[in-house]
mmCIF file of the N, C-alpha and C atoms, coordinates in Angstrom:
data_MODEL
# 
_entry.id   MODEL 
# 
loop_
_atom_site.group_PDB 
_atom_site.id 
_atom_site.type_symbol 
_atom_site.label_atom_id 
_atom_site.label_alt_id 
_atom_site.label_comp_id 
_atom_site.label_asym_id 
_atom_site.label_entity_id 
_atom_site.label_seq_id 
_atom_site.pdbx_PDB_ins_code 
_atom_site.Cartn_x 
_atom_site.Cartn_y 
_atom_site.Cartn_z 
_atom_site.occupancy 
_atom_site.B_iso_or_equiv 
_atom_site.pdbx_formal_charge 
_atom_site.auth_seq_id 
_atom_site.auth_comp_id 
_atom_site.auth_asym_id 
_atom_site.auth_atom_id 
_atom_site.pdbx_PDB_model_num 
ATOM 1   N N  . UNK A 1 1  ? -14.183 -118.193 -92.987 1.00 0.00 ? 1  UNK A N  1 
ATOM 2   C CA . UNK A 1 1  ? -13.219 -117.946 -91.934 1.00 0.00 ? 1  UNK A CA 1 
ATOM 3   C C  . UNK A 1 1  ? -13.241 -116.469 -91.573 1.00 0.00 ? 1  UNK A C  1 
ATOM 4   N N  . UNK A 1 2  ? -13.191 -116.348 -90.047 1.00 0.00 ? 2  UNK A N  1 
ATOM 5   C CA . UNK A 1 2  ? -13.034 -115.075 -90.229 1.00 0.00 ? 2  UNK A CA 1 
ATOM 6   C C  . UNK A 1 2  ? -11.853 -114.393 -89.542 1.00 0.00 ? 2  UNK A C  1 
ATOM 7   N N  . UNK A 1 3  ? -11.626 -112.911 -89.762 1.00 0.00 ? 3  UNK A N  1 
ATOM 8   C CA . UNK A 1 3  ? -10.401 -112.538 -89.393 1.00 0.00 ? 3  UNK A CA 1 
ATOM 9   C C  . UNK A 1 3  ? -10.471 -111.447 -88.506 1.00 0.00 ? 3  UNK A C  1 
ATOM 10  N N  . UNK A 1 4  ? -9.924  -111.374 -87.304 1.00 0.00 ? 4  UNK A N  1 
ATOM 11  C CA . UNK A 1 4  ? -9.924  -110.800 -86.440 1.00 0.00 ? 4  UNK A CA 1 
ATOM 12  C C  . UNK A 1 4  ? -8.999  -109.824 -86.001 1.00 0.00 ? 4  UNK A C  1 
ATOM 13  N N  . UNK A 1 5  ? -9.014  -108.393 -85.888 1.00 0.00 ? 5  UNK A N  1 
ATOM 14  C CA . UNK A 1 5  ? -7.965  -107.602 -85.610 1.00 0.00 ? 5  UNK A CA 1 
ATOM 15  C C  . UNK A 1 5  ? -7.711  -106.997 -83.953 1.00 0.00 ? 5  UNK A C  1 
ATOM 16  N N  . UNK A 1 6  ? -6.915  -106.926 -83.530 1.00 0.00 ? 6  UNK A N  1 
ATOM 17  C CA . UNK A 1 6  ? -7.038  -106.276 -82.039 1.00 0.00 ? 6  UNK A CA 1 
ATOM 18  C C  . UNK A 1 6  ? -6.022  -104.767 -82.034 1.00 0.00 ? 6  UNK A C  1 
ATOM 19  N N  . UNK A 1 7  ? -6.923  -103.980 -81.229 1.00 0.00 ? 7  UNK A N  1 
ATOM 20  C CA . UNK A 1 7  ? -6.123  -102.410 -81.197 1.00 0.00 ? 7  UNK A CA 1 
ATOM 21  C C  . UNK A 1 7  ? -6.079  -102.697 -79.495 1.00 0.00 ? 7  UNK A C  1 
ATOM 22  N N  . UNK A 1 8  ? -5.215  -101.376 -79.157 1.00 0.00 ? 8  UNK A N  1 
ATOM 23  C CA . UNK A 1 8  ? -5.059  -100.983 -77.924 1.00 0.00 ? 8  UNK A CA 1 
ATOM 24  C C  . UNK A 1 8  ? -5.757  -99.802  -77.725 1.00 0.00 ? 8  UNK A C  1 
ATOM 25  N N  . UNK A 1 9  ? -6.386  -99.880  -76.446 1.00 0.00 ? 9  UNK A N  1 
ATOM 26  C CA . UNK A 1 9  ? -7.101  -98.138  -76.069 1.00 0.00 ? 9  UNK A CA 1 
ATOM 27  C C  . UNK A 1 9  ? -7.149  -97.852  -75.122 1.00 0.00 ? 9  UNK A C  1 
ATOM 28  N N  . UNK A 1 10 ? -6.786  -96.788  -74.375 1.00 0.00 ? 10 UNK A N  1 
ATOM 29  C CA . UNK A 1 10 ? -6.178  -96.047  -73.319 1.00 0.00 ? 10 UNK A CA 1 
ATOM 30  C C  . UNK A 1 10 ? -7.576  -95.458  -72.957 1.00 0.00 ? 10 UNK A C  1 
ATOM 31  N N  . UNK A 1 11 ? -8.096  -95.360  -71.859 1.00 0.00 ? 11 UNK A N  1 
ATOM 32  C CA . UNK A 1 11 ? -9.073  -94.573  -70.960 1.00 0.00 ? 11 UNK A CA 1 
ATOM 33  C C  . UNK A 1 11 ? -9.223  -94.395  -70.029 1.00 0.00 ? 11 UNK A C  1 
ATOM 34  N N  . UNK A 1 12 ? -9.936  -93.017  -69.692 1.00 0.00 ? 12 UNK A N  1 
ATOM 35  C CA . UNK A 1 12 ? -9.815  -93.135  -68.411 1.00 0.00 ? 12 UNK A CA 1 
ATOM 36  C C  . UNK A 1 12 ? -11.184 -92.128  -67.629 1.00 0.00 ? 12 UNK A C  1 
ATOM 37  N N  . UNK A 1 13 ? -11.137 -92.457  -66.326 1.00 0.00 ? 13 UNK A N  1 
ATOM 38  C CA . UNK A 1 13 ? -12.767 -91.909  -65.490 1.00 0.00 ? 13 UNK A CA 1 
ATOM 39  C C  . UNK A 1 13 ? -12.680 -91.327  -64.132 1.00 0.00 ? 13 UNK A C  1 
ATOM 40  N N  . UNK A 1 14 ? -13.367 -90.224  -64.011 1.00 0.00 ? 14 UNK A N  1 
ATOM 41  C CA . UNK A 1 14 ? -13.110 -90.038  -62.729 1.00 0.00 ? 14 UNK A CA 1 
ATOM 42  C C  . UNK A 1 14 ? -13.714 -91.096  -61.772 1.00 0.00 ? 14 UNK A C  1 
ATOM 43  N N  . UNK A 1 15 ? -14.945 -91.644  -62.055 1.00 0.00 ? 15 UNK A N  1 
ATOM 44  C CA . UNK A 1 15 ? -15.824 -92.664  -61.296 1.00 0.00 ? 15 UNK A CA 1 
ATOM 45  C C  . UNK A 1 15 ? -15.196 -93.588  -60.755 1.00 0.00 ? 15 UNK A C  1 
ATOM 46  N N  . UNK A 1 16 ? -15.103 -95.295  -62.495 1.00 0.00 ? 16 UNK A N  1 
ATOM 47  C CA . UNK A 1 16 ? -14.458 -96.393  -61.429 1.00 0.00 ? 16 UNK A CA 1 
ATOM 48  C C  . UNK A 1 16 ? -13.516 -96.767  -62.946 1.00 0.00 ? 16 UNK A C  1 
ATOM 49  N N  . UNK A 1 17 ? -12.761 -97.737  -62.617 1.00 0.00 ? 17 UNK A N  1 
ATOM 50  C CA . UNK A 1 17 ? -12.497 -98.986  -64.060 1.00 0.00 ? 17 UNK A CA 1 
ATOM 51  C C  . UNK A 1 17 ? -13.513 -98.980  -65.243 1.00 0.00 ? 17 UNK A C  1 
ATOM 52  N N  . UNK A 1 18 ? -14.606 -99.364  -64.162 1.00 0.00 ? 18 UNK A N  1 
ATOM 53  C CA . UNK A 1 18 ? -15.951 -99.841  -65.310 1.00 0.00 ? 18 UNK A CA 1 
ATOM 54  C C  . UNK A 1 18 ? -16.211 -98.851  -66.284 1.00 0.00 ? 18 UNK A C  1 
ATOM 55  N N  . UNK A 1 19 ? -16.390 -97.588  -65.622 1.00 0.00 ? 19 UNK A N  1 
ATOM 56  C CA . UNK A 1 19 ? -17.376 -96.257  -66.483 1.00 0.00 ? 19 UNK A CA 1 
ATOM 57  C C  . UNK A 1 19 ? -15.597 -96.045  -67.627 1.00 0.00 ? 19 UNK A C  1 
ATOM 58  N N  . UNK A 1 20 ? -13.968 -96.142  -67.098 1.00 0.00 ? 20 UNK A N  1 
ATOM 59  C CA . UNK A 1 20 ? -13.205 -96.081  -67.818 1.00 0.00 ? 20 UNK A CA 1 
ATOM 60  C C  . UNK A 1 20 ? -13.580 -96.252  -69.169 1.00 0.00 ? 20 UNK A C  1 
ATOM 61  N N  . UNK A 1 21 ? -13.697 -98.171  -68.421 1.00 0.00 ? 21 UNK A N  1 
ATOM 62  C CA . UNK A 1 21 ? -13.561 -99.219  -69.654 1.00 0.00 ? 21 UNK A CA 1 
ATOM 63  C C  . UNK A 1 21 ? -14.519 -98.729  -71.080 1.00 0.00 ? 21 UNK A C  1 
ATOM 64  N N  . UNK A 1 22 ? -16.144 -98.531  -70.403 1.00 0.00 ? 22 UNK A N  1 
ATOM 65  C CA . UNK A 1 22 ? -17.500 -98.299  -71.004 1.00 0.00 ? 22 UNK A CA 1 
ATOM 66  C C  . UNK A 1 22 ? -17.133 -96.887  -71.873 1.00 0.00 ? 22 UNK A C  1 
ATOM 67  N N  . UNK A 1 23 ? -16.559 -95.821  -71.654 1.00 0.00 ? 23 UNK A N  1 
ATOM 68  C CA . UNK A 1 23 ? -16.270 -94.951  -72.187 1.00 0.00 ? 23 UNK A CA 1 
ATOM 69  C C  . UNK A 1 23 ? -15.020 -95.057  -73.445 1.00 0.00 ? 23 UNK A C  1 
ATOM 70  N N  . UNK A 1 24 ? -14.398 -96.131  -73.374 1.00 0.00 ? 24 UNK A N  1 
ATOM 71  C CA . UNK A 1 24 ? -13.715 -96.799  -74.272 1.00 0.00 ? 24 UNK A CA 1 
ATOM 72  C C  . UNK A 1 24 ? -14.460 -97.628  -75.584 1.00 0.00 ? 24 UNK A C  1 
ATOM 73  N N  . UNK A 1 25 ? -14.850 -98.257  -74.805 1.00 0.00 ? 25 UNK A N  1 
ATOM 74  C CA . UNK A 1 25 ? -15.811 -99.336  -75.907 1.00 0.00 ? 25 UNK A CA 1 
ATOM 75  C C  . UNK A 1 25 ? -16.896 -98.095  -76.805 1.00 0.00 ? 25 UNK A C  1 
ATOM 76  N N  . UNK A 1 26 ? -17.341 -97.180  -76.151 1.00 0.00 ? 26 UNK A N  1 
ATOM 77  C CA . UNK A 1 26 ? -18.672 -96.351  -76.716 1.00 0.00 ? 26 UNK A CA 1 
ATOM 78  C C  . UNK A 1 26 ? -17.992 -95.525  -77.530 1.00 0.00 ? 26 UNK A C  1 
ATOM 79  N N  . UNK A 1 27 ? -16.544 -94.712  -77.501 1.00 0.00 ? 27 UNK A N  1 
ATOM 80  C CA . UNK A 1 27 ? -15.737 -94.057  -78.274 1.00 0.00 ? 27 UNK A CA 1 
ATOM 81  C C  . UNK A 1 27 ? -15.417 -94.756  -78.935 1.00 0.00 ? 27 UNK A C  1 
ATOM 82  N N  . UNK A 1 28 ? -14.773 -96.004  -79.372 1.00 0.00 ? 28 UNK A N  1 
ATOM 83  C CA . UNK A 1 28 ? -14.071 -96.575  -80.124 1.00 0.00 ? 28 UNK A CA 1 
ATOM 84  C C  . UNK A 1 28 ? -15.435 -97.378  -81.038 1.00 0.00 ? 28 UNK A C  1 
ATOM 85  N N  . UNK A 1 29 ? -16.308 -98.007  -80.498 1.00 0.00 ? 29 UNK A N  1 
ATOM 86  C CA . UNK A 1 29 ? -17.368 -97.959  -81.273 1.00 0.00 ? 29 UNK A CA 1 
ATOM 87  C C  . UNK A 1 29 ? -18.143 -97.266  -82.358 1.00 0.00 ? 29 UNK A C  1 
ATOM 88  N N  . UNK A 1 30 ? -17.481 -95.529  -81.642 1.00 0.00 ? 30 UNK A N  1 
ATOM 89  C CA . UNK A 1 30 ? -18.096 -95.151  -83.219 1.00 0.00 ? 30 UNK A CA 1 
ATOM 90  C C  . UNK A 1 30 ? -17.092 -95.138  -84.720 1.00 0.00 ? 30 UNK A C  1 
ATOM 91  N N  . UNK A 1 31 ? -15.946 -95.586  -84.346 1.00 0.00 ? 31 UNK A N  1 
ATOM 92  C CA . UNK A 1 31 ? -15.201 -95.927  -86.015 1.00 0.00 ? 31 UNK A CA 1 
ATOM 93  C C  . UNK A 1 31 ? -15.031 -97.513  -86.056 1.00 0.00 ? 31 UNK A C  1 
ATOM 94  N N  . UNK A 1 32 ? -15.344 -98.284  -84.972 1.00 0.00 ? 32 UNK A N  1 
ATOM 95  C CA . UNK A 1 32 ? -14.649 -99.555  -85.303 1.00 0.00 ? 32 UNK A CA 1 
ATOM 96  C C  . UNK A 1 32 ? -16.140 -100.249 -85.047 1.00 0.00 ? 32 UNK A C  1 
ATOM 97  N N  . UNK A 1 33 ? -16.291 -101.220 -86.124 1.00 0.00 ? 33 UNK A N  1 
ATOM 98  C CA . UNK A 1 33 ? -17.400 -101.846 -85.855 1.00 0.00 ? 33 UNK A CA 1 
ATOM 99  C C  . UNK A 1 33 ? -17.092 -103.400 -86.034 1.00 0.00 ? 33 UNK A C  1 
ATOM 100 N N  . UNK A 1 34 ? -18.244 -104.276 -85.472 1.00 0.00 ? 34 UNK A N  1 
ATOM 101 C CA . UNK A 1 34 ? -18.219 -105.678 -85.148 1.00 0.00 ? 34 UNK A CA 1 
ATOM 102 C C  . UNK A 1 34 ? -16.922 -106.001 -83.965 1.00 0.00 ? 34 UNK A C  1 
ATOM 103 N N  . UNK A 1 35 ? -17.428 -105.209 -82.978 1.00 0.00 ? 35 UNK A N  1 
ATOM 104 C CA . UNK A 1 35 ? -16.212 -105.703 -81.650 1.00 0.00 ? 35 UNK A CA 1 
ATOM 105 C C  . UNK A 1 35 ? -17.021 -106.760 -81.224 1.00 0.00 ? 35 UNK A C  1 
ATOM 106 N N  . UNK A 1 36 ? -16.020 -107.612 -80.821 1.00 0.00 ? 36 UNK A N  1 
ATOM 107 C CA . UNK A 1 36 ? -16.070 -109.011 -80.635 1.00 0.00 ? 36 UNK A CA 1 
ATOM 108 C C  . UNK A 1 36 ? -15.716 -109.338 -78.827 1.00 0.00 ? 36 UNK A C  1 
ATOM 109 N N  . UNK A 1 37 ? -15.107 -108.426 -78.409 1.00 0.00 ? 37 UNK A N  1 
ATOM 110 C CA . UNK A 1 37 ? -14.364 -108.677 -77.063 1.00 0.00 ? 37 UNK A CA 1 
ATOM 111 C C  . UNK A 1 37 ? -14.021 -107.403 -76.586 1.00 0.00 ? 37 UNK A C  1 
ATOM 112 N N  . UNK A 1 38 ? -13.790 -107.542 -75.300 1.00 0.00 ? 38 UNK A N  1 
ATOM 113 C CA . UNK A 1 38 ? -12.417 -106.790 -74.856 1.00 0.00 ? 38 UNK A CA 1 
ATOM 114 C C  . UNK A 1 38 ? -11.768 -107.457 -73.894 1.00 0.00 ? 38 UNK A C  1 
ATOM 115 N N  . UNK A 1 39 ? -10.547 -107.108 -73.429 1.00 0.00 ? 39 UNK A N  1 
ATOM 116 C CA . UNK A 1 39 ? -10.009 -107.725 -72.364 1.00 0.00 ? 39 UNK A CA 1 
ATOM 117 C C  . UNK A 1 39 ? -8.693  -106.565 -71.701 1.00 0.00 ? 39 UNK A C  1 
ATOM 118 N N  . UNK A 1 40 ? -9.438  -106.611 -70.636 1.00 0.00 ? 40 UNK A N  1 
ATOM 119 C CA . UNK A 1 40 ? -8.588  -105.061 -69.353 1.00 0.00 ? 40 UNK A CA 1 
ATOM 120 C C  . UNK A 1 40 ? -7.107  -105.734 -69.651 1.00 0.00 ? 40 UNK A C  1 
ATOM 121 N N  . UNK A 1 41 ? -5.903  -105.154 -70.236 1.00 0.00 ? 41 UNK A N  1 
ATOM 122 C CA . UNK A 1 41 ? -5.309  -105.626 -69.803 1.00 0.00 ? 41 UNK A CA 1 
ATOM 123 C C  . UNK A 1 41 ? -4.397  -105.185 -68.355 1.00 0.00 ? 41 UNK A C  1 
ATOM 124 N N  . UNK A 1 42 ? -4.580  -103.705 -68.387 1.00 0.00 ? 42 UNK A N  1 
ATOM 125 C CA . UNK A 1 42 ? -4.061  -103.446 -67.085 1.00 0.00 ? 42 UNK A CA 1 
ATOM 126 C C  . UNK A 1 42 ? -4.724  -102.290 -66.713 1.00 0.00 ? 42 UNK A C  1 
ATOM 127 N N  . UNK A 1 43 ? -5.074  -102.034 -64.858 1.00 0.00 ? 43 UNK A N  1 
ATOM 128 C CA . UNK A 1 43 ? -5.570  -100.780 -64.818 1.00 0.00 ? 43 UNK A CA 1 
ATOM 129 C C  . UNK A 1 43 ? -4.842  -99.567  -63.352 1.00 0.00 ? 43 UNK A C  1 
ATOM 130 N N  . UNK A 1 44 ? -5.141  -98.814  -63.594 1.00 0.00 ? 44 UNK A N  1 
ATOM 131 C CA . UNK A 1 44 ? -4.142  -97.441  -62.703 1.00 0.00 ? 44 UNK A CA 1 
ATOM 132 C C  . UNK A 1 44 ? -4.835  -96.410  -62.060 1.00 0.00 ? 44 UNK A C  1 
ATOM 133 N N  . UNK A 1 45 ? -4.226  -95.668  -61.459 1.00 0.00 ? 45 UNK A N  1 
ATOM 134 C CA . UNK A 1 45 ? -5.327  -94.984  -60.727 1.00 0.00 ? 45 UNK A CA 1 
ATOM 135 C C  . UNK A 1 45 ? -4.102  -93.721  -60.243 1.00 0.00 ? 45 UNK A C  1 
ATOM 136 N N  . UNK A 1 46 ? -4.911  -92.539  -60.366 1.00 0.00 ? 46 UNK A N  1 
ATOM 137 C CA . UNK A 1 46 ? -4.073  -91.281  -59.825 1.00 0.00 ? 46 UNK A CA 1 
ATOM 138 C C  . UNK A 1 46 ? -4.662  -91.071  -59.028 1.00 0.00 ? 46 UNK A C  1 
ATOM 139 N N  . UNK A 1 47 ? -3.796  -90.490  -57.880 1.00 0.00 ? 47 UNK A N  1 
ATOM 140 C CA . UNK A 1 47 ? -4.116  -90.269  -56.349 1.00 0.00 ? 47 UNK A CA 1 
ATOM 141 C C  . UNK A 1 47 ? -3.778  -88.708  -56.079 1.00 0.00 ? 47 UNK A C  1 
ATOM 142 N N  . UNK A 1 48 ? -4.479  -88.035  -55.628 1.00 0.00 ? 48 UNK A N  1 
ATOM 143 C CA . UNK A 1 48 ? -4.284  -86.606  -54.884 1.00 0.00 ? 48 UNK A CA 1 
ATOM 144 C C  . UNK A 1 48 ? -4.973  -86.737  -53.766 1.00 0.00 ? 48 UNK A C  1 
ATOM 145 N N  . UNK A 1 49 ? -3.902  -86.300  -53.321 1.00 0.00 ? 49 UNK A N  1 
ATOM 146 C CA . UNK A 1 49 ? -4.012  -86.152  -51.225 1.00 0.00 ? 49 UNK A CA 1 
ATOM 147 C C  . UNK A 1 49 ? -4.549  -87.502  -51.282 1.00 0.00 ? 49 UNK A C  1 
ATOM 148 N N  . UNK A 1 50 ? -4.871  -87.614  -50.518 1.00 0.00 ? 50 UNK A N  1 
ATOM 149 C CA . UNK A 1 50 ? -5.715  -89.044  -50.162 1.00 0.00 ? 50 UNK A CA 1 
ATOM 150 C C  . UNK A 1 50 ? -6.859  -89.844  -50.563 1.00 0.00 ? 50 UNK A C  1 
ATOM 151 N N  . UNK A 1 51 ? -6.985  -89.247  -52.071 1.00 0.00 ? 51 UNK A N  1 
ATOM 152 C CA . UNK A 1 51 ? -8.223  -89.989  -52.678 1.00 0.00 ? 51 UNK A CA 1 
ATOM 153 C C  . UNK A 1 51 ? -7.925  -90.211  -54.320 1.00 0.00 ? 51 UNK A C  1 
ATOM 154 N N  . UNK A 1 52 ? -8.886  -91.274  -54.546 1.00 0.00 ? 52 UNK A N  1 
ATOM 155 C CA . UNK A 1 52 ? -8.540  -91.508  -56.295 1.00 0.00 ? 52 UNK A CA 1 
ATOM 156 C C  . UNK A 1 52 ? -8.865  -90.518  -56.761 1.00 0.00 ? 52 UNK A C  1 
ATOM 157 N N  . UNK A 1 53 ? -8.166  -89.827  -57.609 1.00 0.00 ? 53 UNK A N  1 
ATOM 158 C CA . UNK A 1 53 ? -9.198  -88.738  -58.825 1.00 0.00 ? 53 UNK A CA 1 
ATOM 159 C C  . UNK A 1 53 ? -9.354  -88.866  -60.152 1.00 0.00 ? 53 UNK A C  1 
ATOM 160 N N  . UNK A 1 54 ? -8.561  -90.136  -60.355 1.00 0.00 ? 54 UNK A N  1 
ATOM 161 C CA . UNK A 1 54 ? -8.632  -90.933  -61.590 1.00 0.00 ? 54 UNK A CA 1 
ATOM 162 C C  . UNK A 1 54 ? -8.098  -92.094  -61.976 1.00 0.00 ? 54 UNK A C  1 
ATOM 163 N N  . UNK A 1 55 ? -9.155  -92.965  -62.583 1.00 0.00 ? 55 UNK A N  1 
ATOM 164 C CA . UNK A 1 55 ? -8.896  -94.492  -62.484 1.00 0.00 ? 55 UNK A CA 1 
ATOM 165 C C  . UNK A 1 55 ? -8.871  -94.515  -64.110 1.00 0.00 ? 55 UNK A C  1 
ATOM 166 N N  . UNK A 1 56 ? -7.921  -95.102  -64.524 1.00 0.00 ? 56 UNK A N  1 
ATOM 167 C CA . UNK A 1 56 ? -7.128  -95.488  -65.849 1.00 0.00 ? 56 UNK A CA 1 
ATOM 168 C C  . UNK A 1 56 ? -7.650  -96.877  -66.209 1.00 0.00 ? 56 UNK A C  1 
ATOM 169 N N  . UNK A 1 57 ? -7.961  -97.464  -67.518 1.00 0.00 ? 57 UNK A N  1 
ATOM 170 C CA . UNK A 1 57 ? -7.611  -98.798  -68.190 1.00 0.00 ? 57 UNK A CA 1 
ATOM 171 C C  . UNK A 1 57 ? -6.955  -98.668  -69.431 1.00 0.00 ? 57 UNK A C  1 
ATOM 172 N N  . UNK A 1 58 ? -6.080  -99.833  -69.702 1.00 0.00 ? 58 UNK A N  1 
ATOM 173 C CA . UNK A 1 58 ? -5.609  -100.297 -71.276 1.00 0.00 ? 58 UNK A CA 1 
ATOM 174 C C  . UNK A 1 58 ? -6.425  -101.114 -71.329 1.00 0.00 ? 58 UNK A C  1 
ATOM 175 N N  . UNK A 1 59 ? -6.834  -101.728 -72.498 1.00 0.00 ? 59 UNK A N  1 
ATOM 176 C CA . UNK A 1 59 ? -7.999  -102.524 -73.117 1.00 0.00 ? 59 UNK A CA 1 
ATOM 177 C C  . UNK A 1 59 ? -7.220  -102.928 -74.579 1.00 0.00 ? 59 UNK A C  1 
ATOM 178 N N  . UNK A 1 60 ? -7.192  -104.030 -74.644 1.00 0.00 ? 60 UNK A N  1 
ATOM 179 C CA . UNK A 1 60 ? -7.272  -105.009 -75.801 1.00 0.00 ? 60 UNK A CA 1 
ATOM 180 C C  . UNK A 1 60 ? -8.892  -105.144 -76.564 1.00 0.00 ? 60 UNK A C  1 
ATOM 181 N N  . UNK A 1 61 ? -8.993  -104.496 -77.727 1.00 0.00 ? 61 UNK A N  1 
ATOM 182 C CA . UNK A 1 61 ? -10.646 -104.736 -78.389 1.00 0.00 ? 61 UNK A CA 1 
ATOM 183 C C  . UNK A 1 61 ? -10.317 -105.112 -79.203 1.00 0.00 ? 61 UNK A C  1 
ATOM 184 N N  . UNK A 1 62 ? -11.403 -106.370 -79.375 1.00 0.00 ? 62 UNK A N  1 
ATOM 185 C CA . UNK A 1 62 ? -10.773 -107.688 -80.737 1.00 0.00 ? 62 UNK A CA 1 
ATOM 186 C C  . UNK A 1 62 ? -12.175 -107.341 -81.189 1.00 0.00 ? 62 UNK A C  1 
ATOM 187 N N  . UNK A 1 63 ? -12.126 -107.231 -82.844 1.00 0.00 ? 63 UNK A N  1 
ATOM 188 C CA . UNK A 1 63 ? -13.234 -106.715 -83.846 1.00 0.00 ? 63 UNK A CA 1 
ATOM 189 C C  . UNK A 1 63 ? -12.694 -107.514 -85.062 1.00 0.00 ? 63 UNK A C  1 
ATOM 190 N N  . UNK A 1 64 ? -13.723 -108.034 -85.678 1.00 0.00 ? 64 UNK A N  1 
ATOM 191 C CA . UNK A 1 64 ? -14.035 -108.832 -87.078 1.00 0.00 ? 64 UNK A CA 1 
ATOM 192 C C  . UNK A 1 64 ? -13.425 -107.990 -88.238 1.00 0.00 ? 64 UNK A C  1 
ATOM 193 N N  . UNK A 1 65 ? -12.637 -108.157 -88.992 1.00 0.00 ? 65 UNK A N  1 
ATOM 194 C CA . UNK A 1 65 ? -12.884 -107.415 -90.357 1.00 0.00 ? 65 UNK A CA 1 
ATOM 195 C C  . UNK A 1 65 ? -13.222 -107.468 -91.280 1.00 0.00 ? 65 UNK A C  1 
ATOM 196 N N  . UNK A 1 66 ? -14.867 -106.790 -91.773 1.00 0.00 ? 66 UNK A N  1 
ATOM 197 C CA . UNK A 1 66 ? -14.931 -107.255 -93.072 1.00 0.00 ? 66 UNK A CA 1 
ATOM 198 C C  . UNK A 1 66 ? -14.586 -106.692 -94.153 1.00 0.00 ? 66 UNK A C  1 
ATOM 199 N N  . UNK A 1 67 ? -14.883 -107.862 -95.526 1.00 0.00 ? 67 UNK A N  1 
ATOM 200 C CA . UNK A 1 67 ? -14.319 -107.830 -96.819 1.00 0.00 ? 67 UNK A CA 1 
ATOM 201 C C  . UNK A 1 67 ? -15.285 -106.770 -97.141 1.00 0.00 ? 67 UNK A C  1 
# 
């Protein structure tokens, strides 16, 4: 059986969501190993003058734990 833990992780990009998200998973990858998932749970975006200058995600990452 196996057992599964989930953290929360905050990131964020000037680019899009995606490069956010990817910069999440690649940081958190280097202490947490056997990720199994993720899932966006919500995403944001800061605006100056009239353009994005930064796009935000929270992320749910579900990882195995082993014995």
């Amino acid at each position: 059986m196996a057992v599964l833990k989930v953290i929360e992780v905050l990131a964020s990009s000037p680019q899009s969501w995606e490069d956010a998200a990817r910069k999440a998973i690649a940081q958190a990858s280097k202490t947490v190993k056997n990720i199994r998932s993720v899932y966006v749970q919500d995403q944001s975006a800061v605006v100056q003058g009239s353009d994005i200058s930064e796009f935000r995600v929270n992320l749910k990452i579900t990882f195995e734990v082993q014995d």
